[in-house]
C-alpha positions as CSV (number, residue, x, y, z in Angstrom):
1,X,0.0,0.0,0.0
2,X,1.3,3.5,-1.1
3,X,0.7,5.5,2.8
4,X,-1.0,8.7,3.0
5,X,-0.3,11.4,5.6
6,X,-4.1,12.1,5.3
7,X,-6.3,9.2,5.5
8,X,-5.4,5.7,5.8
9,X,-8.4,5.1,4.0
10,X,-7.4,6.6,0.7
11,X,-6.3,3.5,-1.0
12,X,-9.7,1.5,-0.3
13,X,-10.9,2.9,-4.3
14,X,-8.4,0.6,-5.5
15,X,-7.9,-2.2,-3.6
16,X,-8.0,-4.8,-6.3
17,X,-5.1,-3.3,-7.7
18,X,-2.3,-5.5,-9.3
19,X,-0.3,-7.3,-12.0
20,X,-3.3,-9.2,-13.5
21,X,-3.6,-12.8,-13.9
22,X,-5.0,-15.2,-11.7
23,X,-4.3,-17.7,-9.1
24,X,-7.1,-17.9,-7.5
25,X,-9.3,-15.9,-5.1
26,X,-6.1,-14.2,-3.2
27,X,-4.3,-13.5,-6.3
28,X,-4.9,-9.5,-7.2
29,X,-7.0,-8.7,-10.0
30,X,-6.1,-5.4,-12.7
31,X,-8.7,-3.1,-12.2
32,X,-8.9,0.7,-13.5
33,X,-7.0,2.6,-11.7
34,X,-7.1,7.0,-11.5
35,X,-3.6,8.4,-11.4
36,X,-2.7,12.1,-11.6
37,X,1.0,12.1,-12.8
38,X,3.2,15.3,-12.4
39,X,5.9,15.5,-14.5
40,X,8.4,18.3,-13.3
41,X,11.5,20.0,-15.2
42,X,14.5,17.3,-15.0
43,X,16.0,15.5,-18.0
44,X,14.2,12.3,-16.8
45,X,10.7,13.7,-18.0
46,X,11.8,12.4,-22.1
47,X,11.0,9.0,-20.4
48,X,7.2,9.8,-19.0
49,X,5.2,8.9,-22.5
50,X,6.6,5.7,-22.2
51,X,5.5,5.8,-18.6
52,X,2.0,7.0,-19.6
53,X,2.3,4.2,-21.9
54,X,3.4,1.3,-19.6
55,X,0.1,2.9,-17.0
56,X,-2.2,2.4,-19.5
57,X,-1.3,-0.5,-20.6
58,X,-2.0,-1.8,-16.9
59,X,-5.3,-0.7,-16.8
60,X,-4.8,2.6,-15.0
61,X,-6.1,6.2,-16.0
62,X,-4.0,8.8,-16.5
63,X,-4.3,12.7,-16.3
64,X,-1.0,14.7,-16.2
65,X,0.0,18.1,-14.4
66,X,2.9,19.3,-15.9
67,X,5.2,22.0,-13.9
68,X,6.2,24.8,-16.5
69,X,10.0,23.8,-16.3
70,X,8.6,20.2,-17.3
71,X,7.7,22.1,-20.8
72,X,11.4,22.3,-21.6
73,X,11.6,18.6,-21.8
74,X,8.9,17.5,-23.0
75,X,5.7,18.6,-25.2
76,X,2.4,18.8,-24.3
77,X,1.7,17.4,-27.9
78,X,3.3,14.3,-26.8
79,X,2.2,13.7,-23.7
80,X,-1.8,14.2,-24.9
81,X,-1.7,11.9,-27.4
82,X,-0.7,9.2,-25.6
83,X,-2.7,9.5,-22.6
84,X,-5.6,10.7,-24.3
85,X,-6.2,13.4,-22.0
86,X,-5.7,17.4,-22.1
87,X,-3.0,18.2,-20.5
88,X,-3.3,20.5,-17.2
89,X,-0.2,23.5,-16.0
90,X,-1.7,26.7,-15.3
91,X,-3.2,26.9,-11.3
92,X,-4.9,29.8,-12.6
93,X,-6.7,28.3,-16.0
94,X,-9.9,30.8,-15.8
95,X,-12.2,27.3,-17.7
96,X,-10.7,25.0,-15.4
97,X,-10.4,26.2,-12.4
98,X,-13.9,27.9,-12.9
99,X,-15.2,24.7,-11.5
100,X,-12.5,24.1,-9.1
101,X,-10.6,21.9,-11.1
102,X,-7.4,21.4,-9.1
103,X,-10.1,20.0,-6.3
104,X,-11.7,17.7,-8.7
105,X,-8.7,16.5,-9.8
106,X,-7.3,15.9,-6.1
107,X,-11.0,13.6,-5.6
108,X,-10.4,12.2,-8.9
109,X,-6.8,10.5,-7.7
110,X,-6.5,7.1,-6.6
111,X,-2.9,7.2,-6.9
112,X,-0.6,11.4,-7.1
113,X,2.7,9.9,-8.5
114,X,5.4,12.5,-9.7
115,X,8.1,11.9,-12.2
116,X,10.6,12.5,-12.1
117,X,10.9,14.2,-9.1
118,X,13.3,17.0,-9.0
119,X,14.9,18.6,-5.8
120,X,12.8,21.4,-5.9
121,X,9.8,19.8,-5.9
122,X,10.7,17.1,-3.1
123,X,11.5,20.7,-1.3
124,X,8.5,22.5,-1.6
125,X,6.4,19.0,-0.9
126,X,8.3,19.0,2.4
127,X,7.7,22.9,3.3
128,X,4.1,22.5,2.1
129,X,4.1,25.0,-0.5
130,X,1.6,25.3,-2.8
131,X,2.7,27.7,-5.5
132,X,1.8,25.5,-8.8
133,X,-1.2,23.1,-9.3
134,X,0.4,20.1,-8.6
135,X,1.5,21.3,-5.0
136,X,-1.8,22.3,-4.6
137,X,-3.1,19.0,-5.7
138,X,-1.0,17.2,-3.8
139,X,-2.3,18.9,-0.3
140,X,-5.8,18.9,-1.5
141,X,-5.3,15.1,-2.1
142,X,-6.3,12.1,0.0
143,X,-4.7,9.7,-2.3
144,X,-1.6,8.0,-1.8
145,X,1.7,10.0,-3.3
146,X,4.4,8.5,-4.8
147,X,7.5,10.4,-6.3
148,X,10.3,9.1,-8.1
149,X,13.5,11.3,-8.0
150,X,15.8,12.2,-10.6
151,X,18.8,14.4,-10.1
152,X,22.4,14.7,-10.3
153,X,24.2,12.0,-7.8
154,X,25.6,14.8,-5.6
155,X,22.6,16.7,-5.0
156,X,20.8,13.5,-4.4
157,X,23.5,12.9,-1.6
158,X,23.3,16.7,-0.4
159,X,22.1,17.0,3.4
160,X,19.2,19.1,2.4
161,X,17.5,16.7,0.0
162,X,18.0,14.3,2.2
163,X,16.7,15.6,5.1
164,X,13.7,16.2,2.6
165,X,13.8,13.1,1.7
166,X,13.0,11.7,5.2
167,X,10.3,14.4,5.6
168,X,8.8,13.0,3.1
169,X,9.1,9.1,3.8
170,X,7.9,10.1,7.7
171,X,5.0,11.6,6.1
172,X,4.4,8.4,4.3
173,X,5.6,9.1,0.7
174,X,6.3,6.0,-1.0
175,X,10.0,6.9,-3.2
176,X,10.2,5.1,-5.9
177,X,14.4,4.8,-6.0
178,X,16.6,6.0,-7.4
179,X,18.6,4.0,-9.5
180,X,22.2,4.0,-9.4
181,X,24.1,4.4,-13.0
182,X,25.3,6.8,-15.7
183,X,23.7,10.0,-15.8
184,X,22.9,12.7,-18.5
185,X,25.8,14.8,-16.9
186,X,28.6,12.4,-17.9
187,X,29.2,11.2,-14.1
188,X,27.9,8.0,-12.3
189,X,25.8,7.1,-9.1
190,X,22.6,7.6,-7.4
191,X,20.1,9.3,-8.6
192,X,18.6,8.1,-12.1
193,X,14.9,7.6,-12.0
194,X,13.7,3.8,-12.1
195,X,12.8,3.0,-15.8
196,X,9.2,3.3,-16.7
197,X,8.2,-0.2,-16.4
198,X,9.7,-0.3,-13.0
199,X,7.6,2.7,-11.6
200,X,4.5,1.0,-13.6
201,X,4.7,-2.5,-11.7
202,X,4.7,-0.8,-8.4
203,X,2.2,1.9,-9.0
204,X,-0.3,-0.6,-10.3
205,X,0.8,-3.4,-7.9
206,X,-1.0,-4.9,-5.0
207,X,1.1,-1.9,-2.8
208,X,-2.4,-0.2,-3.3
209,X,-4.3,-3.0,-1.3
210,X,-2.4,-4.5,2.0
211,X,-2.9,-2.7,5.1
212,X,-2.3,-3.9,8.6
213,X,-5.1,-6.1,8.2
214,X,-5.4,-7.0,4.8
215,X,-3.3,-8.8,2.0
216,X,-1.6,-11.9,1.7
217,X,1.0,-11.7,4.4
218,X,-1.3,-9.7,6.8
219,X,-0.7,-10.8,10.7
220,X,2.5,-11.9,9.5
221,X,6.4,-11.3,10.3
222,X,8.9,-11.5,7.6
223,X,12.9,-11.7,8.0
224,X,14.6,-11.2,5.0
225,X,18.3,-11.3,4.4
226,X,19.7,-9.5,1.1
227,X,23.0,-8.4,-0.9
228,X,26.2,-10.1,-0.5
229,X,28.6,-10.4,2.6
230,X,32.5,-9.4,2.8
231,X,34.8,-11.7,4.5
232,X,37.9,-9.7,5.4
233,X,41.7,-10.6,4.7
234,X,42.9,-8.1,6.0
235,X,41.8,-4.3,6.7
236,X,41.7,-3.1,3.2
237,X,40.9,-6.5,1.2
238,X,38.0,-9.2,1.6
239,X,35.9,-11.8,-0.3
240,X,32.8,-11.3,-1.7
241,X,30.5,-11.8,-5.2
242,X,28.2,-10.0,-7.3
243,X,25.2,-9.6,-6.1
244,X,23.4,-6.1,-5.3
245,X,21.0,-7.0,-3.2
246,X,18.0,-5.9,-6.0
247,X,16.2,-9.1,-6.0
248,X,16.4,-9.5,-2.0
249,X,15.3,-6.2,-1.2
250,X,12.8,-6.4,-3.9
251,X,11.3,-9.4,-1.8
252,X,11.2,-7.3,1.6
253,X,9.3,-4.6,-0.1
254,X,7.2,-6.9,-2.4
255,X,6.0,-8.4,1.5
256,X,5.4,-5.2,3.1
257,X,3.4,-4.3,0.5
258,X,1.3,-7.5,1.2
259,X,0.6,-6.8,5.1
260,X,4.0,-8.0,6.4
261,X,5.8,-7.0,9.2
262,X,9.2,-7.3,7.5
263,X,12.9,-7.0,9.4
264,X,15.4,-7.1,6.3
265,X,18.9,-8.4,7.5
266,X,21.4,-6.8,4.7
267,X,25.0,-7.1,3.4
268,X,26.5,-4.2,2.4
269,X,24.9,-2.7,-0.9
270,X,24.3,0.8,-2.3
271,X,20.4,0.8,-2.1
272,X,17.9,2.9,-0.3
273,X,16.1,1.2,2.3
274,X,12.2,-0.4,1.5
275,X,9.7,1.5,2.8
276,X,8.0,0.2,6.1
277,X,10.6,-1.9,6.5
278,X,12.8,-2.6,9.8
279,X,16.8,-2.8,8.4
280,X,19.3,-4.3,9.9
281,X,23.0,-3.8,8.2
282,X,25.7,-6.3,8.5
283,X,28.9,-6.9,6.4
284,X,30.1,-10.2,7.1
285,X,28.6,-14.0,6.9
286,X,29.2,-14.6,11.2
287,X,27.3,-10.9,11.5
288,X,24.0,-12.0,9.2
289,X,24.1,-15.6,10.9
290,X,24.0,-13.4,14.6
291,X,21.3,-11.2,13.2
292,X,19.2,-13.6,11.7
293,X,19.3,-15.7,15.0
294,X,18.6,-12.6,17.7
295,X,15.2,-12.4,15.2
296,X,14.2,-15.5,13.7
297,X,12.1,-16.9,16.9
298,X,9.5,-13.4,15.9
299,X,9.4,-14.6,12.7
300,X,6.4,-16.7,10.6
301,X,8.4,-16.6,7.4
302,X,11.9,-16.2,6.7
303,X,13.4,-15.3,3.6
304,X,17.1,-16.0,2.8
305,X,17.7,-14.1,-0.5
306,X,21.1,-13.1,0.7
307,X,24.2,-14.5,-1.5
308,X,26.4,-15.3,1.7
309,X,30.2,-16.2,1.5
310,X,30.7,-20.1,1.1
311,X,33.8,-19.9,2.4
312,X,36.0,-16.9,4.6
313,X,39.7,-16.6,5.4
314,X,40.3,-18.8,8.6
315,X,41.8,-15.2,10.1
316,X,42.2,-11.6,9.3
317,X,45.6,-10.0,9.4
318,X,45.8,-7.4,11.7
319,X,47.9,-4.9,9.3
320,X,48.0,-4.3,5.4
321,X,49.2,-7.3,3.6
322,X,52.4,-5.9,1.6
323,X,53.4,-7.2,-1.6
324,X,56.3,-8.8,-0.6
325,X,56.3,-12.4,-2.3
326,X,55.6,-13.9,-5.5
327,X,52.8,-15.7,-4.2
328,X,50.9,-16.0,-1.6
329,X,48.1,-18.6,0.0
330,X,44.8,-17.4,1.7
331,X,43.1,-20.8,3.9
332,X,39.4,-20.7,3.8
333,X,37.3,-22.7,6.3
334,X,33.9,-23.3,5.5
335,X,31.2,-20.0,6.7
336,X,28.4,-21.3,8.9
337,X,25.6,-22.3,7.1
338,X,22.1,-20.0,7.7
339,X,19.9,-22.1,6.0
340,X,20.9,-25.1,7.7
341,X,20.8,-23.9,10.7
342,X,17.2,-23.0,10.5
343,X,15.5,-25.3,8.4
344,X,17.7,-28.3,10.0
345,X,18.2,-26.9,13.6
346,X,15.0,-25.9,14.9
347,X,12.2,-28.4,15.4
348,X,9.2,-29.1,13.0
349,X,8.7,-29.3,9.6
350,X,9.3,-25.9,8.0
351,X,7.6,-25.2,4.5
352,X,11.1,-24.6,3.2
353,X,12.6,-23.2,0.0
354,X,15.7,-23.4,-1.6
355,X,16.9,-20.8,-4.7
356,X,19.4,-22.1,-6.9
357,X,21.3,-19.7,-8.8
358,X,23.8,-21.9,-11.4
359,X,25.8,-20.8,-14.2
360,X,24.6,-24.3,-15.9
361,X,22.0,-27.4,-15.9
362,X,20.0,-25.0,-13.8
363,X,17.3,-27.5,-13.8
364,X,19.1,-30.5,-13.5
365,X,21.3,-29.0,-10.1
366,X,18.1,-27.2,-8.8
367,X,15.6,-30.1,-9.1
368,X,18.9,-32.3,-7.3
369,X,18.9,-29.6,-4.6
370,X,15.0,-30.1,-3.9
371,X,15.3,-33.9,-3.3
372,X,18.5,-33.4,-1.4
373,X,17.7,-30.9,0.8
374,X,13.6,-32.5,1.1
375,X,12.8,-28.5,0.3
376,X,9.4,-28.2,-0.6
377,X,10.2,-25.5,-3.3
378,X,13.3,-24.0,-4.8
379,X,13.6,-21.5,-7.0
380,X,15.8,-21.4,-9.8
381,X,18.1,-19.0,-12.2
382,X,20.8,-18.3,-14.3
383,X,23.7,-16.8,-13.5
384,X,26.5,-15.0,-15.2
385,X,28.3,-12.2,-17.0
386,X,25.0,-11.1,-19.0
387,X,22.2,-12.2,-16.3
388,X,21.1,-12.8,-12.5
389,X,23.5,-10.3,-10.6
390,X,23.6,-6.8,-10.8
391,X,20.7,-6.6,-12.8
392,X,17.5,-4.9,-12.5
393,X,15.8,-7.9,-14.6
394,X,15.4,-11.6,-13.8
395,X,14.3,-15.1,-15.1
396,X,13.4,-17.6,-13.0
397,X,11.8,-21.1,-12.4
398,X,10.0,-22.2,-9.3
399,X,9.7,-26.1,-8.6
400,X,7.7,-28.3,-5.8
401,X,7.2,-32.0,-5.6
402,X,3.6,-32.1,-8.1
403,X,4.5,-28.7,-9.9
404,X,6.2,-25.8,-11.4
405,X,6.0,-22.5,-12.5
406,X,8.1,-20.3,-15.4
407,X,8.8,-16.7,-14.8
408,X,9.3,-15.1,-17.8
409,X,12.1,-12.0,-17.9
410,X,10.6,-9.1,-15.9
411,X,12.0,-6.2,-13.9
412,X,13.1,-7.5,-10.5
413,X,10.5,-5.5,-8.4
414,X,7.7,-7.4,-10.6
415,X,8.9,-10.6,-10.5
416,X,9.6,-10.2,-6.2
417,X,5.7,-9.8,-6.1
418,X,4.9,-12.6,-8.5
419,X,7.4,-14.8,-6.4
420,X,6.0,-13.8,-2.9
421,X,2.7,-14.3,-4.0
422,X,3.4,-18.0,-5.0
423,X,4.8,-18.7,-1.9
424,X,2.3,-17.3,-0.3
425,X,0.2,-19.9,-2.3
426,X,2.0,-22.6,-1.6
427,X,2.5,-22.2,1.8
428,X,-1.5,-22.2,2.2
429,X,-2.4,-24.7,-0.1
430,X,-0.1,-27.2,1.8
431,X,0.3,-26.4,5.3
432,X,-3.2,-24.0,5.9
433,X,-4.0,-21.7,8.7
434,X,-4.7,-25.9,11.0
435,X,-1.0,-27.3,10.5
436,X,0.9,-24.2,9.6
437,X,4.1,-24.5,11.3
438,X,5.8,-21.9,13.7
439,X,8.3,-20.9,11.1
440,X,8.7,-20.7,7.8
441,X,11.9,-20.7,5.7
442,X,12.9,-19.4,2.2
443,X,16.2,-19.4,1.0
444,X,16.7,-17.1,-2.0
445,X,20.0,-16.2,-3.2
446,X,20.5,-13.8,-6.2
């Protein structure tokens, strides 16, 4: 559910909100959905007909508020023809506003999103301003707001937009990113917009429905462990891998959004922290397997999507390690095993699954993985130079002992819901509310 500072109530209009499909009575339908999008003045707004597209193409409605500086990037031309709407700028529109269009417009909303979202409007959302029409629809609004920002890596990291920035999330603003990658301005890190498709999935996703007492996971805790870990050699070195933590933090906010309580145990990675979720930050594999014990007896489901050191050098030199011989030998002993220490360590049966995440015969090791470990599902993908880490996209195949399930390529915050959602069927279908255990596990690994 996108939070409003208003009305916890404001999201009720569009409660069957989601991805399409179905699986059954739980599984969210597409529905209509009314979202005013504001499109402000940052290079970012050439991607917003293909945003209007990808909304549309969900099911949703779209009227657009453009900020004058917005103009410079984009046409009004443009953006009418392919939402099929007038466009709306001017506050002070004598036709418009003689019917108090800016209110209407606030009722109208289901959904306020803005993107991008430069600094200046994050800054005059936190003061309250109201100088434009789409500040003043956004206080004259009970719908959820979303805003995606888009700036320049250092501003994004300046104190002032980030003290904005947690205004705004305290409020209950649901940011949508940013990315981290090249940017118009030749340099590189945080503070691309998501990609259209990206901001589509959530906007129209079940995040519109679950409340406290209402979605999927509702009553329910989740622990969720993410990103990779670092093993240190010494001070300055360490072992780690590839992952970014994308698809495991994907997870955490994909079960918040379904009524979870959701504590999110995470390696080092360079991502902003879910919404509504508790964070715990860790580095190494001994640090996550101490976190994820102090927790896991809180917890109804717990989701290992962390890609945790095998192995870790039996001891860390105390001083820089100087290159002073032609070779030189690391040992590694074996790092504690999570998993196994949950699903094999604690009494019961868990409904347990497994991710396997191979380079090749995916199927073949991942189906050997099910029987070896007696999961009851695992999920499988490929991984490599061109796929799985450090990607925003995924594949991935889901198998249980009388089924299985393709995933075909989707952005990774899609494909979280569509994987929470499935075990979220599977879990009911074979344990039930009468001989659900105490604890659920799910390893995922990027």
């Amino acid at each position: 559910m996108f939070p409003t500072a208003q009305s916890p109530q404001a999201a009720k209009s569009v409660r069957n909100a989601g991805f399409g499909g179905n699986r059954g009575e739980q599984r969210a339908k597409l529905v209509v959905v009314n979202i005013v999008l504001g499109i402000t003045g940052g290079i970012a707004a050439y991607k917003t007909p293909d945003l209007v597209r990808r909304l549309r193409a969900r099911g949703a409605d779209v009227q657009i508020v453009m900020t004058r500086s917005a103009e410079e990037f984009v046409t009004e031309t443009a953006l009418q023809a392919v939402s099929g709407k007038p466009i709306r700028s001017n506050l002070w529109d004598k036709e418009a506003e003689a019917s108090m269009s800016h209110i209407e417009l606030a009722r109208w909303a289901d959904v306020v999103l803005i993107a991008p979202a430069t600094a200046e409007i994050m800054a005059r959302l936190a003061s309250g301003a109201a100088a434009d029409l789409l500040t003043t629809i956004c206080l004259a609004t009970e719908a959820p707001l979303a805003i995606a920002p888009a700036m320049n890596h250092v501003m994004w990291d300046n104190q002032a937009v980030q003290a904005n920035r947690q205004t705004l999330a305290d409020r209950g603003v649901t940011i949508l990113g940013p990315d981290y990658g090249s940017q118009a301005c030749g340099e590189t890190g945080a503070g691309r917009m998501l990609e259209p498709e990206e901001i589509a999935a959530i906007v129209c996703g079940p995040e519109l429905a679950a409340t406290a007492d209402e979605g999927l996971l509702a009553g329910k805790t989740v622990l969720v462990t993410a990103g990779p870990t670092r093993e240190p050699i010494d001070p300055v070195r360490y072992i780690t891998n590839r992952s970014s933590g994308k698809m495991g933090y994907a997870i955490a906010g994909a079960a918040a959004s379904h009524g979870a309580k959701v504590i999110l145990v995470s390696g080092p990675v360079s991502l902003d922290e879910p919404a509504r979720v508790e964070v715990i930050h860790v580095k190494t594999a001994e640090q996550m397997y101490a976190a994820t014990h102090d927790r896991i007896d809180e917890v109804d489901i717990f989701i290992a999507a962390a890609a945790v050191s095998d192995y870790r050098p039996a001891r860390c030199v105390e001083h820089k390690i100087k290159k002073n011989e032609e070779q030189m030998t690391i040992e590694l002993v074996r790092s504690r095993d999570i998993l196994a220490s949950v699903a094999g360590g604690l009494d019961g049966a868990p409904f347990t699954v497994g991710f396997a995440a191979e380079t090749d015969r995916v199927r073949e090791y991942a189906l050997g993985k099910l029987d070896d470990k007696n999961l009851d599902m695992i999920v499988a993908n490929r991984v490599g130079d061109e796929c799985g880490f450090d990607a925003d996209h995924n594949t991935v195949e889901i198998f249980w002992r009388d089924g299985e399930q393709s995933f075909p390529t989707a952005a990774k915050t899609e494909l979280a819901h569509q994987i929470v959602e499935l075990i979220a069927e599977r879990f009911e279908a074979t344990r039930g509310a009468a001989t659900r255990p105490e604890l659920t596990i799910v390893s995922l690994k990027e």
